[in-house]
NUZA-59463 format. One line per 10 residues: number of its first residue (from 0); their letters; for each residue x, y, z of C-alpha. Coordinates in nm, 3 decimals. Layout:
NUM> a> X Y Z; ...
//
This chain:
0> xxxxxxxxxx> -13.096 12.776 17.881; -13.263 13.038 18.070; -12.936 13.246 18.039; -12.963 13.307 17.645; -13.304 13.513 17.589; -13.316 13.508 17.213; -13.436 13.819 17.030; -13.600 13.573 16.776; -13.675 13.203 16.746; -13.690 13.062 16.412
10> xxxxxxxxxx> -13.818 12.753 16.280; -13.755 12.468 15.964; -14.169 12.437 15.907; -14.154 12.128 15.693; -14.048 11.815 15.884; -14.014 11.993 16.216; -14.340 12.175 16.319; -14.534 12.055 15.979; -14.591 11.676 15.978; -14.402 11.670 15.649
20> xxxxxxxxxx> -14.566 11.359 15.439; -14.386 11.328 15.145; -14.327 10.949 15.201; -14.670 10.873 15.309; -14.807 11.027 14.985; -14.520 10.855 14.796; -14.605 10.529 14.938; -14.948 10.587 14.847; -14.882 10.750 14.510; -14.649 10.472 14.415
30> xxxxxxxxxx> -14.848 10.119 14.597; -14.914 9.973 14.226; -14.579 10.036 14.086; -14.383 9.989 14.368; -14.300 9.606 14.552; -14.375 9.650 14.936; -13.985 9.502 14.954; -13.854 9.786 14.787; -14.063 10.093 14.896; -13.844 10.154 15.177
40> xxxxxxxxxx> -13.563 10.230 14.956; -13.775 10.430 14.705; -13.931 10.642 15.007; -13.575 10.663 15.105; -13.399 10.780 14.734; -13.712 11.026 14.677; -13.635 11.216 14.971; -13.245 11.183 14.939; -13.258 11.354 14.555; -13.497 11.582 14.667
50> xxxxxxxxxx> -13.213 11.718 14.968; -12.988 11.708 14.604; -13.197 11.964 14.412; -13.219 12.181 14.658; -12.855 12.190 14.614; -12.852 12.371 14.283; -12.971 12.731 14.199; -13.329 12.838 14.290; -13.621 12.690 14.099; -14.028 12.645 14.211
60> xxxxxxxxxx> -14.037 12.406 14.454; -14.296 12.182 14.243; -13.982 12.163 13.989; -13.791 12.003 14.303; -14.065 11.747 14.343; -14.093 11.654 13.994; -13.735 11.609 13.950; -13.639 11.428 14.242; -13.922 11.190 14.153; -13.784 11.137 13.815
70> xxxxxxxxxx> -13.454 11.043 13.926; -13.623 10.811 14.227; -13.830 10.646 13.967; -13.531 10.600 13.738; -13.279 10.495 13.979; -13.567 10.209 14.074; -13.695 10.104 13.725; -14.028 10.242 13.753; -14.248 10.448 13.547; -14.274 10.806 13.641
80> xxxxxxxxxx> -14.570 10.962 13.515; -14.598 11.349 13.443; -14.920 11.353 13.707; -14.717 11.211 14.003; -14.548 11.547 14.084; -14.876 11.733 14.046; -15.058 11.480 14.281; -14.776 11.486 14.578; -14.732 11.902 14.546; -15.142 11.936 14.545
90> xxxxxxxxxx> -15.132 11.755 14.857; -14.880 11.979 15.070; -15.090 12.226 15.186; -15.325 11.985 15.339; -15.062 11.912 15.563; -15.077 11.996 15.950; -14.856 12.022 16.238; -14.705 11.735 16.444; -14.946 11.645 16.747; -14.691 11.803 16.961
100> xxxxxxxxxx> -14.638 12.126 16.826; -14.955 12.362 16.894; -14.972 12.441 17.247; -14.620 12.445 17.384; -14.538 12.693 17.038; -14.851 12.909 17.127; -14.689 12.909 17.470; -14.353 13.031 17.351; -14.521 13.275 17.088; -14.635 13.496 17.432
110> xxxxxxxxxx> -14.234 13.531 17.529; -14.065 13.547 17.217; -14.124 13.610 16.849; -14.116 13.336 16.608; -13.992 13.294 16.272; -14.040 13.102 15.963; -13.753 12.967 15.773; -13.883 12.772 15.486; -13.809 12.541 15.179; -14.094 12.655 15.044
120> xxxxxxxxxx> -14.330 12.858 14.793; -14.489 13.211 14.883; -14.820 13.082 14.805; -14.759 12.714 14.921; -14.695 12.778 15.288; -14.968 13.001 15.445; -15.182 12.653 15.517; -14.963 12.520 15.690; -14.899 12.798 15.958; -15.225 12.863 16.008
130> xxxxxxxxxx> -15.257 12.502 16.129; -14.981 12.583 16.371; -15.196 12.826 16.530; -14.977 13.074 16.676; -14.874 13.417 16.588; -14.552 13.451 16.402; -14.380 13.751 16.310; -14.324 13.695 15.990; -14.205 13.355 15.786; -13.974 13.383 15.495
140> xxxxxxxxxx> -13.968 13.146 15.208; -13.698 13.005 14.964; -13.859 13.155 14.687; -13.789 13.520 14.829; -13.440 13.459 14.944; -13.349 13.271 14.590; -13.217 12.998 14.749; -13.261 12.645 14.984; -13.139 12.594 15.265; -12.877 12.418 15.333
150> xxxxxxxxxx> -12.742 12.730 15.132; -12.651 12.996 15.377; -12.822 13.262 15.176; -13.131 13.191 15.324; -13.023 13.233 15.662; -12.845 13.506 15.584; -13.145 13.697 15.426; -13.339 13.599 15.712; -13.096 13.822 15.985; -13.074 14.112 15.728
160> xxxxxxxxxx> -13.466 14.077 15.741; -13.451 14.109 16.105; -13.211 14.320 16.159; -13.003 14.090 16.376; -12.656 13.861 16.432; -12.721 13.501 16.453; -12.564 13.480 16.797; -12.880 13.667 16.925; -13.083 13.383 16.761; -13.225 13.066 16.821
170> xxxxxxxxxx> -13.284 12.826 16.569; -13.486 12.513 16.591; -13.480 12.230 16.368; -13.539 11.820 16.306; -13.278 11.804 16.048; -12.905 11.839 16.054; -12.839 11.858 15.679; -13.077 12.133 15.602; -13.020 12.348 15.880; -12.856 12.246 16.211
180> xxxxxxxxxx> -12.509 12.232 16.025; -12.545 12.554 15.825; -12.655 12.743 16.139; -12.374 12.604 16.351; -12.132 12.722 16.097; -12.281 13.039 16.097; -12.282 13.095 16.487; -12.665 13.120 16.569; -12.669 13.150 16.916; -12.806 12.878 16.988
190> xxxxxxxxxx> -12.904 12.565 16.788; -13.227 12.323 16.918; -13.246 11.972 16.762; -13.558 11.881 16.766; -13.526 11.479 16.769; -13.767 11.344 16.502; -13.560 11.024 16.363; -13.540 11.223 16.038; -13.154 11.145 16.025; -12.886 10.989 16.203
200> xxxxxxxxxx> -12.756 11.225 16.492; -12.506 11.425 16.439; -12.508 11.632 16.768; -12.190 11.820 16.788; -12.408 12.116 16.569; -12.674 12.137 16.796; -12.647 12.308 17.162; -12.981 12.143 17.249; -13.172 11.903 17.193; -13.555 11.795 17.265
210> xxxxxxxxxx> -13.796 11.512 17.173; -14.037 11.731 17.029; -14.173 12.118 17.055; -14.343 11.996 17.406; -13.980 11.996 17.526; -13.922 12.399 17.406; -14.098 12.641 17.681; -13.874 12.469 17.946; -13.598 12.466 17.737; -13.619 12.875 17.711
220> xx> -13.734 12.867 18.149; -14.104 12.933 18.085
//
């Protein structure tokens, strides 16, 4: 790895250096509606429609939420009530970064600059990296791109941004569906999967792949 010296390293915030809890606070959200039996699945359907709305054209993140709980709650019989969406999106920028992530990504921050790639809101993310601690050159959201990724157009935003060709870039990522494929189709340089048991593995469109952000300053020879 110590070969490729990536002009920029960017990051998926949400899942891989933000402890993401969407299904904690749906499990919580959802206890007295919900049988224990079948919260797995619901956990599971919320966060599989919310990977579908992304999907279509741009719109506030909170709309996301709400209607990927709508569809969980209707695909499961239960009632969805217009507060649950407020409740879970009040709750996101409370949350902080994996117990891994702070000192080997300060570490990496004094070799390289680091990048934000997120699913998010331009007034919903700041919390969150400034529980991550370390400096990053800038972090771009979905709402100023117009899209989500999987889409490309975030990514693709993101270079112009920069000012460079995604073979001079590293991206790092838990999650094959929103990222790891689109920037292996796109030819980042190189492609970290950062191994959270968010998915099932699908390794062929990563180059790398760590247990967590501890595993990243040796993985660039620092």
């Amino acid at each position: 790895m110590a070969a490729f010296k990536p002009k920029f390293i960017t990051f998926d915030c949400y899942g891989t250096l933000i402890y993401f809890e969407m299904a904690p606070a749906a499990r919580a959200l959802y206890a007295d509606r919900v049988r224990p039996a079948a919260m797995d699945r619901f956990v599971r359907d919320f966060s599989q429609y919310r990977l579908d709305e992304v999907l279509h054209d741009f719109k506030p993140y909170k709309d996301v939420v709400a209607n990927a709980l709508i569809r969980t709650c209707k695909r499961n019989g239960i009632e969805y009530r217009d507060s649950d969406a407020d409740t879970i999106y009040a709750a996101i920028p409370s949350w902080g970064p994996h117990p891994d992530v702070v000192a080997p990504l300060m570490r990496v921050a004094q070799e390289f600059p680091l990048v934000g790639l997120t699913n998010s809101m331009i007034d919903l993310i700041p919390p969150g990296i400034r529980s991550l601690k370390a400096p990053f050159h800038t972090v771009i959201t979905a709402e100023e791109t117009g899209a989500y990724k999987p889409h490309m157009r975030g990514f693709e935003v993101m270079l112009d941004t920069l000012g460079v060709k995604a073979e001079e870039v590293m991206h790092v990522s838990s999650s094959f569906r929103y990222d790891l494929m689109t920037a292996a189709d796109m030819d980042f340089g190189a492609r970290v999967h950062v191994d959270r048991n968010h998915e099932p593995l699908c390794s062929g469109y990563a180059t790398h792949q760590i247990k967590d952000i501890g595993g990243l300053p040796g993985l660039l020879g620092l």
